[in-house]
C-alpha positions, 0 to 999 in steps of 0.5 A: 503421476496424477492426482486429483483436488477438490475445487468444487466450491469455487468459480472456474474463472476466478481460479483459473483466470480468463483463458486460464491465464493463472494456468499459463503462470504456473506453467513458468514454474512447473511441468505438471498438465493440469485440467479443471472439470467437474469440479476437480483440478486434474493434475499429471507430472513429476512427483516431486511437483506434487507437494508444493503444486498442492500447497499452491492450489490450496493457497489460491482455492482459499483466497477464492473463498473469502472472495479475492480475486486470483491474478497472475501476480497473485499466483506468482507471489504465492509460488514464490513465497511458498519456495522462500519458506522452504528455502528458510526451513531447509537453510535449518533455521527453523521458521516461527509457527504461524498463527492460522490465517496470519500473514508473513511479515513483510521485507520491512522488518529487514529494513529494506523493501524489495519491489520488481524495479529496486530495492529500497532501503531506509536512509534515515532511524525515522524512515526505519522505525516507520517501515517497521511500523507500516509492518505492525500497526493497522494505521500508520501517520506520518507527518513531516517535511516534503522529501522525507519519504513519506509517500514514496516508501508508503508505495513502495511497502504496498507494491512489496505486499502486493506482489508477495501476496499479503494484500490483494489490492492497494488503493492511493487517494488524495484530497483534491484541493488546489493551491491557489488555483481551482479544478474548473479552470483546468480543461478536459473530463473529470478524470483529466482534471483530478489526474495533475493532483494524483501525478505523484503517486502515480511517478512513485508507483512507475518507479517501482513497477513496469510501466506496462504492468502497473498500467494493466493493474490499474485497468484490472482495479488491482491498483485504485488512484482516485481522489478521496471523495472516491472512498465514501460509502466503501468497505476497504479489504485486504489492502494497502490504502495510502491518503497522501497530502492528508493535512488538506482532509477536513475533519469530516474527510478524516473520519470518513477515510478512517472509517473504510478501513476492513479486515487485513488491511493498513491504513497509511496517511501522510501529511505536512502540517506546514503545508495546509492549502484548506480555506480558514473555516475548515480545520485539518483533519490531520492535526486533528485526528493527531491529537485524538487518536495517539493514544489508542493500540494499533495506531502508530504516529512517526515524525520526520524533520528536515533531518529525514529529507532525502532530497538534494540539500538545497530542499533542506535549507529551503525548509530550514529558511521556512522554519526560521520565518514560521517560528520568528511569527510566532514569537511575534504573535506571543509578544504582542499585548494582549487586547483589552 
């Protein structure tokens, strides 16, 4: 059977990808030949193709419009997202009508995150309430002890969206600030330099996506790792942007960080406030922006505690040890007589 769509108004290239490499992926999933020329796609296989092909294309040709860029993960994501939609129609559960331009809701409603390495589960009510939240609100802080699973399940909800296609990008930033020790005694570029304080969010995306393809992301700017002072100035669409060790932004790297957030987008920010590194003069734009923003619709604040650290019981009793410390000097700063 062949048939003809209309793909005039689009670039060949940003559709098609270099050498047609989005051909190449459809190629896995379909037998149908298809032809860019003259502005139509040109298609010739089995009618029972037709339909979902059509979809296809018109999934892509529409995410060309608004100016996305059309990747093979991307082309992948759409076909397979497209077949679990028919797989839940046809499994006679009738699937919610969507709002036009509205995006599925993400694996995290379920309660788990499926990436291409693991699944990934919350181990924890508060780990849980905060993939639901990372699913529904538009910024997301959350605040609380290392090994609670702030960033790595941050990552982990981002790849999830990336991959089926409801983001086009994922951007994960961190203030450069030292503790104890200064950027200029490290050697090498710049880039070697910032790259020690990105470590982490590069570990947790390895955990979750093939060395070689979270590499070739990288390289096509699909996946972003820079350091905060990287974000000023931009307009950030369609994307899944984590700020991680966020209690070392001052008030002024807050707002500017909040302010990038575009159309389609979640803004995730996790921070210890136990664990400021910033010189004394500089207040954390996190527990500022805790207090100012709590309040306001579309933005969601979940805490963890020692209770939510998945890490091995030795981390637990060493925050419990630092907790015990903190809270003896407060009591000793409260019993002191006041001056004068």
């Amino acid at each position: 059977m062949r048939y003809l769509i209309p793909a005039e108004d689009v670039d060949q290239v940003e559709l098609l990808g270099p050498a047609d490499i989005n051909l190449t992926t459809l190629a896995r999933f379909y037998r149908t030949y298809v032809v860019y020329r003259d502005g139509l796609l040109r298609l010739s296989g089995p009618r029972s193709e037709k339909k979902e092909l059509e979809e296809v294309f018109q999934r892509l040709i529409a995410r060309c419009r608004r100016g996305e860029r059309v990747t093979p993960e991307l082309v992948e994501a759409e076909v397979r997202r497209l077949r679990e939609e028919r797989r839940v129609g046809l499994d006679g559960e009738e699937p919610e009508p969507k709002e036009k331009g509205k995006k599925l809701p993400p694996a995290a409603e379920m309660g788990v995150i499926h990436t291409p390495r693991k699944t990934i589960a919350p181990k924890s009510e508060n780990q849980r309430r905060y993939l639901e939240e990372i699913s529904r609100s538009d910024i997301i802080f959350a605040i609380g002890p290392a090994g609670t699973g702030k960033t790595y399940l941050a990552v982990a909800a981002a790849v999830s969206a990336l991959i089926s296609g409801r983001c086009s990008r994922i951007i994960l930033t961190r203030p450069a600030v030292e503790a104890g020790e200064s950027l200029g005694y490290l050697p090498g570029t710049f880039k070697e330099k910032i790259d020690p304080y990105l470590r982490p969010l590069y570990d947790a995306l390895f955990d979750m996506l093939p060395l070689e393809r979270t590499q070739r992301l990288i390289e096509q700017e699909v996946i972003e790792v820079a350091p905060l002072a990287f974000m000023r100035g931009r307009t950030l669409s369609d994307a899944y942007i984590i700020l991680d060790e966020a209690q070392n932004t001052t008030s002024t790297q807050m707002k500017m960080f909040l302010t990038r957030l575009g159309w389609n987008s979640r803004a995730i920010v996790t921070g210890d406030v136990t664990q400021i590194d910033l010189s004394h003069q500089h207040t954390s734009g996190l527990v500022e922006a805790e207090k100012l923003l709590a309040n306001i619709p579309g933005i969601a604040i979940i805490y963890f505690d020692k209770g939510d650290v998945i890490r091995p019981p030795l981390v637990s009793e060493i925050i419990k040890a630092y907790e015990r410390r903190d809270t003896g000097k407060r009591q000793k700063e409260e019993e002191k007589p006041a001056a004068g």
